[in-house]
C-alpha positions in Angstrom: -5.9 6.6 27.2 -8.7 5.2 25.7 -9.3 4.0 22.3 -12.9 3.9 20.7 -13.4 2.0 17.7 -16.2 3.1 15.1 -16.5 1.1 12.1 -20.6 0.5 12.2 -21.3 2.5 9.0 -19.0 -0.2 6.5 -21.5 -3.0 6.1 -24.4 -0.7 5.5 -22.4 1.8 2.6 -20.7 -1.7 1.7 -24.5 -2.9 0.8 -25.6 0.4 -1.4 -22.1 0.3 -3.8 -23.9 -3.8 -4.3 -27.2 -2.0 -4.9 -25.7 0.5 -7.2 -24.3 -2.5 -9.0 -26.7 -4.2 -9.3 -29.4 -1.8 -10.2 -31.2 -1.5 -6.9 -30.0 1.8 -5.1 -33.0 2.9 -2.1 -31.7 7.0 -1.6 -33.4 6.2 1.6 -31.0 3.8 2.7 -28.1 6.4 1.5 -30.0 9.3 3.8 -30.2 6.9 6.9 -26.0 6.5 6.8 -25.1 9.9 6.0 -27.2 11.0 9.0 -25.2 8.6 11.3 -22.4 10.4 13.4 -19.5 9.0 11.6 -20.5 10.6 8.1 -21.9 13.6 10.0 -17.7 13.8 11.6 -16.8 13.7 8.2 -18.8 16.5 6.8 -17.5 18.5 9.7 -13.9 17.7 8.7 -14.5 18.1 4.9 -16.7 21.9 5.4 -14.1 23.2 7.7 -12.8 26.7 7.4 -9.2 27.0 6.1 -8.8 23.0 4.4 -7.3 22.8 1.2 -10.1 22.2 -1.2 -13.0 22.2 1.2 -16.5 22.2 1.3 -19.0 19.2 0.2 -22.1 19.9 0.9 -24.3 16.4 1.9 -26.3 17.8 -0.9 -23.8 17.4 -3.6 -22.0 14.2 -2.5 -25.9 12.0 -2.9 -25.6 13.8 -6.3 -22.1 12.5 -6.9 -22.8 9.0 -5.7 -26.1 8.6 -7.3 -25.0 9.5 -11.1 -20.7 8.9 -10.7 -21.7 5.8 -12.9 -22.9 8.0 -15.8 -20.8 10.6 -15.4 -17.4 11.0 -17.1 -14.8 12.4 -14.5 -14.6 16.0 -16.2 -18.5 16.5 -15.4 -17.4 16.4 -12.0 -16.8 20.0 -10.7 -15.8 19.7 -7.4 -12.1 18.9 -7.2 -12.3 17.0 -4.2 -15.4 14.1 -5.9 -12.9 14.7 -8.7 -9.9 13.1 -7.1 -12.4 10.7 -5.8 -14.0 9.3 -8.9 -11.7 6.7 -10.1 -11.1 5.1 -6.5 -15.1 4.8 -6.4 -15.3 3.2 -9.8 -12.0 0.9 -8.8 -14.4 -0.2 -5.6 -17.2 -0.9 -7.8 -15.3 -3.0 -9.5 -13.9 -4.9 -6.9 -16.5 -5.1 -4.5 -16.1 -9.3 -3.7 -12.6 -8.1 -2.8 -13.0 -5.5 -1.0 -15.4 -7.6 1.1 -12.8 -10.1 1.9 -10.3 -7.5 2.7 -12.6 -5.6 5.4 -13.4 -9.1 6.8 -9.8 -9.5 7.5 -9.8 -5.7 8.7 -12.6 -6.3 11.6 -10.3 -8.6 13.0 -7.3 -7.4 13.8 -6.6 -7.6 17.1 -6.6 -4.4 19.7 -3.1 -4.6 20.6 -2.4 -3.3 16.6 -3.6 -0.2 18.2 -2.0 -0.3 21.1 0.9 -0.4 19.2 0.1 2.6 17.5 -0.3 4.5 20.2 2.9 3.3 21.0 4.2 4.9 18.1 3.3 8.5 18.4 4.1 8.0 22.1 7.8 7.2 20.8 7.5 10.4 18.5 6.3 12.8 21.1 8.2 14.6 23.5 8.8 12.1 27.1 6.5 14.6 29.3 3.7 14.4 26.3 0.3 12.5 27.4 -2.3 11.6 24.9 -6.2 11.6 25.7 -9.0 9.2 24.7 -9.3 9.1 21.0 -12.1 7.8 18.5 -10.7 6.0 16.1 -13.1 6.4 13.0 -13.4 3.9 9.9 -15.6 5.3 6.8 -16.1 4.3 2.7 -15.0 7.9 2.9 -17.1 10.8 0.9 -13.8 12.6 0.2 -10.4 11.3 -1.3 -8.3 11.7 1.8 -6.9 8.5 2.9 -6.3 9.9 6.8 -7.1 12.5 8.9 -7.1 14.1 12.3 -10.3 16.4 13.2 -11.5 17.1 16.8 -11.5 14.4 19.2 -10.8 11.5 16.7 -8.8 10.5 13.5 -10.4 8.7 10.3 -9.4 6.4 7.9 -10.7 5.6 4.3 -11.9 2.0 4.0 -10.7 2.2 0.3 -7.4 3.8 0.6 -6.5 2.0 3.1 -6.6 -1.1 0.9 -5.4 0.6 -1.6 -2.4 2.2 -0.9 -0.7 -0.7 1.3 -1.3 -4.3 2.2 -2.8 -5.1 5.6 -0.8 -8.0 5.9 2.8 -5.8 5.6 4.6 -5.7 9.1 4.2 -2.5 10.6 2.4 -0.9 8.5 -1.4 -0.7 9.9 0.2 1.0 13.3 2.3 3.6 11.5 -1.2 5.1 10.2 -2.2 5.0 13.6 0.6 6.7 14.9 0.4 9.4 12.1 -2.7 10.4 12.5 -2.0 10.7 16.2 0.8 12.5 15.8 -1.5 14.6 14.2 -4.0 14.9 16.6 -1.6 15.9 19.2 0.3 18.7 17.1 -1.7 22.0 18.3 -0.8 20.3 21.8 3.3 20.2 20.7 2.9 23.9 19.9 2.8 26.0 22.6 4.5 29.1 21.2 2.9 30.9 18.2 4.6 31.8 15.2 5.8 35.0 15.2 6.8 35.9 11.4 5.0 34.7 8.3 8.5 32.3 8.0 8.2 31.0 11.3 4.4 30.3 10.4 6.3 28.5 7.4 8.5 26.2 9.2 5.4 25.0 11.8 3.3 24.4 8.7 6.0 21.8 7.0 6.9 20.3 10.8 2.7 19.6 10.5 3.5 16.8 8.0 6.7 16.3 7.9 7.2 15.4 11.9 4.5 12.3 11.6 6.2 11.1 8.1 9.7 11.3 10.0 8.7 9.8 13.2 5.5 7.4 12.4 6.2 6.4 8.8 9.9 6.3 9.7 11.1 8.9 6.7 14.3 8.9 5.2 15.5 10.0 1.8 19.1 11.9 1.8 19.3 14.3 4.5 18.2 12.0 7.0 18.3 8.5 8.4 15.4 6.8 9.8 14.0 7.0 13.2 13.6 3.4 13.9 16.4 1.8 11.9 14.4 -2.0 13.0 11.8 -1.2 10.4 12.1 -0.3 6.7 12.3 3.3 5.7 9.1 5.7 4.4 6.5 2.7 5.3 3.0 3.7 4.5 4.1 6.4 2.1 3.3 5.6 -1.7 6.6 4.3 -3.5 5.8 6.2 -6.7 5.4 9.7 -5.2 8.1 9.4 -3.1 10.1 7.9 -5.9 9.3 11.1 -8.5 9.9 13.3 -5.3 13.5 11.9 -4.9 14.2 12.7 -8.6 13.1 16.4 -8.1 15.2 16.7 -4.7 17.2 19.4 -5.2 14.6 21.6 -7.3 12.5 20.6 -4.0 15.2 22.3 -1.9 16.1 25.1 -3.7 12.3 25.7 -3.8 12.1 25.4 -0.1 15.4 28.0 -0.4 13.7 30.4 -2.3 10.2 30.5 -0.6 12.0 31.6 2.7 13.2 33.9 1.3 10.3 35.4 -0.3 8.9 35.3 3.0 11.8 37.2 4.8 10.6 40.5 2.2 7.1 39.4 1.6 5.9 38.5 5.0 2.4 37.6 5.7 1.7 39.4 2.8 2.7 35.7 0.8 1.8 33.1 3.6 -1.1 31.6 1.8 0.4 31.8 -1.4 3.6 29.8 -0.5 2.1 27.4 1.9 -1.1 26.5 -0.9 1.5 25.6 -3.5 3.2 23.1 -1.6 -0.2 21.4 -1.4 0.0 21.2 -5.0 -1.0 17.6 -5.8 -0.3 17.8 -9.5 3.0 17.6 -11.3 3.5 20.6 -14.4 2.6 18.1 -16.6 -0.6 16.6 -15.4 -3.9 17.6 -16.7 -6.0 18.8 -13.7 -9.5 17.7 -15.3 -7.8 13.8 -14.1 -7.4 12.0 -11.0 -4.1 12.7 -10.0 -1.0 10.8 -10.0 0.8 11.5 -6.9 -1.0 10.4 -3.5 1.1 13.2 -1.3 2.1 16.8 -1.4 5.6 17.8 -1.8 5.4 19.4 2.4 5.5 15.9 3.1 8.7 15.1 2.1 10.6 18.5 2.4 8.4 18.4 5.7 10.6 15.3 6.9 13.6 15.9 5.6 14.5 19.5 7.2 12.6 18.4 10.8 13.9 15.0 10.2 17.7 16.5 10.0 16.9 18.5 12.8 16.1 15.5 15.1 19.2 13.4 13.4 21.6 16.1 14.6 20.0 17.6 18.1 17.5 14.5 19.2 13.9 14.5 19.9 14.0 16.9 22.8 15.6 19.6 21.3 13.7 19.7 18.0 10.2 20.1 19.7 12.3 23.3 21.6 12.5 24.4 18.0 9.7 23.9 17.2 8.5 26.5 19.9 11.5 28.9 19.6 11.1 29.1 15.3 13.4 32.5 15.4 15.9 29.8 15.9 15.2 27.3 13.3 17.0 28.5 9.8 20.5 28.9 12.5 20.0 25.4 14.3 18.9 23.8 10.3 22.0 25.5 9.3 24.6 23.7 10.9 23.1 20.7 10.6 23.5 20.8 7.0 27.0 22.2 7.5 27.9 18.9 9.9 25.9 16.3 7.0 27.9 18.1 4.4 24.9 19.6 2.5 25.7 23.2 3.2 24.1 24.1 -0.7 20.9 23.5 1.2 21.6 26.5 3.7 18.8 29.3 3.7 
């Protein structure tokens, strides 16, 4: 396969945050990048149909980045400039070293991507091949850190700096390899769903398969997948430390959503499957930035796919995945021989 690089939009954002600083912002220079095919990717990915949160128009983001300055975050109406207004005040503020950091970035060497290739080839079944792939680098206009969309993947310039350090071992070709992993799912699912808890099961393996096999998950039902390499690397240590406390209220949710699903049926789908994409704890106020970087499928995601490949290998689980009348009985006596059987649904 062949990997294409596309970080040419950076310098040229990089140099309107100085202008905004510095009292100089040209909209024309804004209009001339957003028209570029990387931003116009991201407005595809961002105004899809179906994502969580979606739609921002080009429209209101040049509102949003002309007047975030002036603005306090609860003028800001759409949820998903919400979530980003701190991290683009944070960048303002750190501009000189931010700089230095994407210096360091445009010079990692290819084979860091070759090794994350590697990665998602490790995590994919042995007959799996993986096609060309752009390979897209942004200051993002929404708050996701990664995606997968189309033919490419894309990465936030200031969440990737945020959330981890470049330097770490590891780490930079793990969020390859879970965005791959991503890009590849549709392609790992051959069989459609069936039943709105079948529908269910695929939509935490989504998540939860590239957290298990690329980020190496492990909390308590599982171990990790390559035991050379520290556990959960990539994932944010304070989510995944307040989703550890929570465990069991995370499983007995996870208990009692099937459930609702085996009387409820399709009739529930959305409903169930939108609040595990809740990104704020009960006791957050919603008109902040949240605290928590990840949903709670991510976790619950790995740790019931992530048992499944502990107990039956790699194989096997993606033959679950496309047999998912068979899931709750082959999950079931996995927990039975890991001695959680209080997990059983």
């Amino acid at each position: 396969m062949k990997i294409n690089m596309r970080m040419n939009t950076i310098a040229i954002m990089f140099e309107i945050f100085r202008d905004i600083k510095n009292n100089s912002y040209d909209r024309a220079k804004l209009l001339n990048v957003l028209a570029h095919p990387d931003y116009e990717f991201e407005f595809g990915r961002y105004n899809q149909e179906g994502l969580p949160m979606a739609l921002i128009s080009k429209e209101e983001y040049i509102d949003f980045i002309e007047n975030f300055t002036t603005k306090s975050i609860e003028e800001i109406k759409n949820p998903r400039l919400k979530m980003r207004y701190e991290s683009y005040h944070m960048f303002l503020d750190k501009l000189d070293d931010y700089e230095e950091h994407i210096k360091k970035m445009m010079l990692i060497d290819s084979d860091v991507y070759e090794k994350g290739v590697q990665v998602v080839k490790d995590a994919m079944p042995d007959s799996s091949e993986l096609s060309d792939i752009d390979i897209v680098f942004t200051i993002s206009v929404g708050n996701s850190f990664g995606w997968a969309y189309k033919n490419g993947i894309h990465f936030d310039v200031i969440n990737f700096f945020t959330f981890f350090d470049i330097d770490e071992p590891n780490v930079y070709e793990c969020f390859i390899g879970h965005e791959l992993h991503h890009r590849s799912f549709d392609k790992l699912v051959t069989t459609e769903p069936k039943s709105a808890e079948e529908h269910f099961y695929c939509f935490l393996a989504y998540e939860g398969l590239a957290v298990k096999y690329c980020n190496n998950g492990s909390t308590k039902l599982t171990k990790p997948f390559n035991p050379s390499i520290k556990s959960n690397i990539g994932m944010d240590q304070y989510t995944w430390g307040y989703f550890t406390e929570i465990y069991d209220e995370l499983h007995e949710k996870f208990q009692s959503d099937v459930k609702r699903l085996r009387l409820e049926g399709e009739s529930c789908l959305q409903e169930v499957m939108g609040s595990w994409l809740e990104i704020y704890r009960p006791e957050d106020d919603k008109s902040k930035t949240p605290v928590l970087l990840h949903t709670m499928n991510y976790i619950i995601g790995s740790e019931i796919w992530g048992l499944i490949h502990d107990t039956y290998g790699k194989e096997k689980l993606y033959w679950i995945l496309n047999n998912l009348g068979e899931f709750s009985k082959f999950y079931n006596n996995a927990l039975e021989s890991v001695g959680y059987e209080h997990y059983k649904i």
